[in-house]
C-alpha positions as CSV (number, residue, x, y, z in Angstrom):
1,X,68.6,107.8,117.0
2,X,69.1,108.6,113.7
3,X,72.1,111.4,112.6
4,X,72.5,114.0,110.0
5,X,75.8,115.0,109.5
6,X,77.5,117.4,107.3
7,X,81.2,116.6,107.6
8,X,83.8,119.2,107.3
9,X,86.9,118.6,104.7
10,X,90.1,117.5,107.2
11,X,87.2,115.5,109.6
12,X,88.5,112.4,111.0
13,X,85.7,109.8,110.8
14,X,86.0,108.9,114.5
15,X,85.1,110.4,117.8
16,X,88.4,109.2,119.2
17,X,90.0,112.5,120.2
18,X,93.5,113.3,117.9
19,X,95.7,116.3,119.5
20,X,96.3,117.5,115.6
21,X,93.5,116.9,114.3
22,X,89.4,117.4,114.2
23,X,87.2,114.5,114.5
24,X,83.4,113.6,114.7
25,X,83.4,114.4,118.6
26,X,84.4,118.3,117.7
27,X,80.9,118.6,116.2
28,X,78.3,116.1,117.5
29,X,78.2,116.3,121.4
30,X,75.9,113.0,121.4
31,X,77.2,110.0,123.8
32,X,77.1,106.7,122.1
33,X,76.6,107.3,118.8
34,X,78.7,105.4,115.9
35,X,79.4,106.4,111.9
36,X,77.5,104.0,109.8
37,X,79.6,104.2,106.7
38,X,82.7,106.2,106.2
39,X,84.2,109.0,104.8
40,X,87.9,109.9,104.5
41,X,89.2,113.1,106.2
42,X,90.3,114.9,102.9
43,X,86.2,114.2,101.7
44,X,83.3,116.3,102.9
45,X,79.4,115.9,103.3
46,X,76.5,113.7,104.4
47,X,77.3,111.3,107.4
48,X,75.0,108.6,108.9
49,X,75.8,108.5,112.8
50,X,73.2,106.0,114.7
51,X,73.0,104.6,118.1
52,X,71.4,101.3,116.8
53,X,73.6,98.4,115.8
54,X,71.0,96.7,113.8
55,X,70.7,100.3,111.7
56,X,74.0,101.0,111.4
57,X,74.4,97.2,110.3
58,X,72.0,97.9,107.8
59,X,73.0,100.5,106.3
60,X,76.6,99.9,105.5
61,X,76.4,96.1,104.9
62,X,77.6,95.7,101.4
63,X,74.1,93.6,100.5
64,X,72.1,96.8,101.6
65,X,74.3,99.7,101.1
66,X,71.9,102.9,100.5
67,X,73.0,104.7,97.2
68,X,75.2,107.4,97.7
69,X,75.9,110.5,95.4
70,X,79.1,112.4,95.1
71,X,79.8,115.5,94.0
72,X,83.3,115.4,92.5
73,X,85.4,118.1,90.9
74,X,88.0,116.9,89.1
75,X,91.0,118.3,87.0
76,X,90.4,118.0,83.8
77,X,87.4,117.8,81.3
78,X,86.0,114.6,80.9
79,X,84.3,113.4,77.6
80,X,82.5,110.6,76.6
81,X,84.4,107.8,76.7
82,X,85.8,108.7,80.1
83,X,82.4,109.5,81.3
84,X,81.2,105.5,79.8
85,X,84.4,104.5,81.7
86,X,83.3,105.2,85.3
87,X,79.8,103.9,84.3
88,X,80.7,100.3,83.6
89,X,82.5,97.8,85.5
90,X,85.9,99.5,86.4
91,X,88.9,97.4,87.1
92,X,91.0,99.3,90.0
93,X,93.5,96.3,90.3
94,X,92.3,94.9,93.7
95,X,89.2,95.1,92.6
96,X,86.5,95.5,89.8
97,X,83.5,98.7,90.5
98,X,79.7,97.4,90.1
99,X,78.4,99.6,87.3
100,X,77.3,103.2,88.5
101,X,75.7,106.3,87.7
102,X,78.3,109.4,86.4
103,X,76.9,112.4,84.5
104,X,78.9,115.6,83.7
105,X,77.4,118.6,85.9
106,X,77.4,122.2,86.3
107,X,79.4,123.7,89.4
108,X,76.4,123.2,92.2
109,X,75.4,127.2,93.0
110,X,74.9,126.1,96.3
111,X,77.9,124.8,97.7
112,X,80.1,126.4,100.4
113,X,83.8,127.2,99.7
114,X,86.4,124.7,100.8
115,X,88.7,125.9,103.4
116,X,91.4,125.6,102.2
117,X,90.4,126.0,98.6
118,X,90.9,124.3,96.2
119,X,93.8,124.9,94.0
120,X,93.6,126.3,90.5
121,X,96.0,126.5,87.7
122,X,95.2,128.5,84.5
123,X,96.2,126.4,81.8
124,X,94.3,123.3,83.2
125,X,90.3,123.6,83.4
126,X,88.3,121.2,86.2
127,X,84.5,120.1,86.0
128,X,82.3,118.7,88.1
129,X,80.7,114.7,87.9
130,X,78.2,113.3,90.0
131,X,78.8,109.9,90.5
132,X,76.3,107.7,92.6
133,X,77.4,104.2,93.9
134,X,75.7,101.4,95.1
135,X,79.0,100.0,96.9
136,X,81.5,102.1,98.4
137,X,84.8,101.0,99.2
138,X,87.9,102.6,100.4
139,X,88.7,105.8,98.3
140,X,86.6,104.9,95.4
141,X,85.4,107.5,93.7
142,X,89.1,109.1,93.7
143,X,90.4,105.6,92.8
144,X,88.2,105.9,89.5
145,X,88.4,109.4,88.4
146,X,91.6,109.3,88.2
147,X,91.6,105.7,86.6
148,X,89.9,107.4,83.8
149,X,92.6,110.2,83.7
150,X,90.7,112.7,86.1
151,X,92.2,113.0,89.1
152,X,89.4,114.0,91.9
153,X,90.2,117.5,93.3
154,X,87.4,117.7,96.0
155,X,84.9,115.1,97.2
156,X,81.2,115.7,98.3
157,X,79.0,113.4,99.2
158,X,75.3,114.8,98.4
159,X,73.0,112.2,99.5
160,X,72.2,108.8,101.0
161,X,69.4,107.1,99.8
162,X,66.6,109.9,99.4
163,X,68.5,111.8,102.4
164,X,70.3,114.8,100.5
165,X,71.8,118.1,101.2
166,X,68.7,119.0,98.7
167,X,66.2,117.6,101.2
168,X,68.3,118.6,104.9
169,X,70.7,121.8,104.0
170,X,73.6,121.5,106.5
171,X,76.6,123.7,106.2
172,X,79.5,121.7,107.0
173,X,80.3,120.8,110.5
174,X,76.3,121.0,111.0
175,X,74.3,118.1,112.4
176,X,70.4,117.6,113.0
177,X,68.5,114.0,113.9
178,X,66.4,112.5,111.4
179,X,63.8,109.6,111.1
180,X,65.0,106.9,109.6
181,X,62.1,106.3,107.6
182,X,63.5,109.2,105.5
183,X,66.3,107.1,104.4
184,X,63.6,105.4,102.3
185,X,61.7,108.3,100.9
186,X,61.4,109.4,97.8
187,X,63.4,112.8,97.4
């Protein structure tokens, strides 16, 4: 079995119970079912939940990680030297990023409202990257945004391999089974 999940911002990435906050168990009512991959609770969007070891093995391993896209807005505006930055090999002090993909992007039309939203401030403009990794370690993305002197204001991952919100729309806290064949597909 093979799960679809769109994760809500403030989501623990567990299904152990937690009497403050939400987790995975709030949403998906399957028994025995495990995240393959992570995402931290102030990050939304696509989640991998299997009951098969060998699939969740193979998709998170480090030597097989699927690509994964984020959606990121950040405060600021980046230009191009920030932007050639996050694309090449990053140093974060711990550890140095494998070369990526980051574009500058319009504000996706299609994407729900954050609750709670996202704070603005009038004399400081945000924009929107989408950054797609082939590794993924802990807080990442947010590690190198703000790196580059753009500090990540909300977090969406898009897609998984050729799985996106494109391909399987989900609003957040949403969920539907998938082959995983489709992990391979062309979008």
């Amino acid at each position: 079995m093979l799960i679809l999940l769109n994760k809500p911002f403030g989501v623990l990435c567990q299904f152990s119970p937690q009497p403050d906050r939400a987790s995975l168990g709030d949403f998906v009512p399957v028994p025995n079912v495990y995240p393959a991959g992570r995402l931290d609770a102030d990050s939304e969007g696509l989640l991998l939940l299997t009951d098969d070891g060998k699939l969740q093995h193979a998709i998170a391993h480090p030597d097989r990680k699927e690509a994964k896209t984020y959606l990121v807005q950040v405060d600021g505006v980046p230009d191009a030297a920030a932007l050639a930055r996050l694309q090449a090999p990053l140093d974060l002090g711990d550890f140095i990023t494998k070369p990526c993909r980051a574009v500058r992007i319009a504000e996706p039309g299609w994407l729900w409202q954050r609750d709670p939203p996202i704070r603005t401030r009038q004399d400081k403009p945000t924009s929107w990257l989408a950054i797609t990794l082939q590794e993924g370690k802990n807080r990442q993305v947010r590690r190198m945004t703000a790196a580059v002197g753009l500090p990540t204001l909300r977090l969406v991952r898009s897609a998984i391999g050729a799985v996106s919100l494109a391909t399987h729309p989900l609003l957040p806290g949403e969920w539907r089974e998938i082959d995983a064949a489709e992990l391979k597909t062309v979008a």
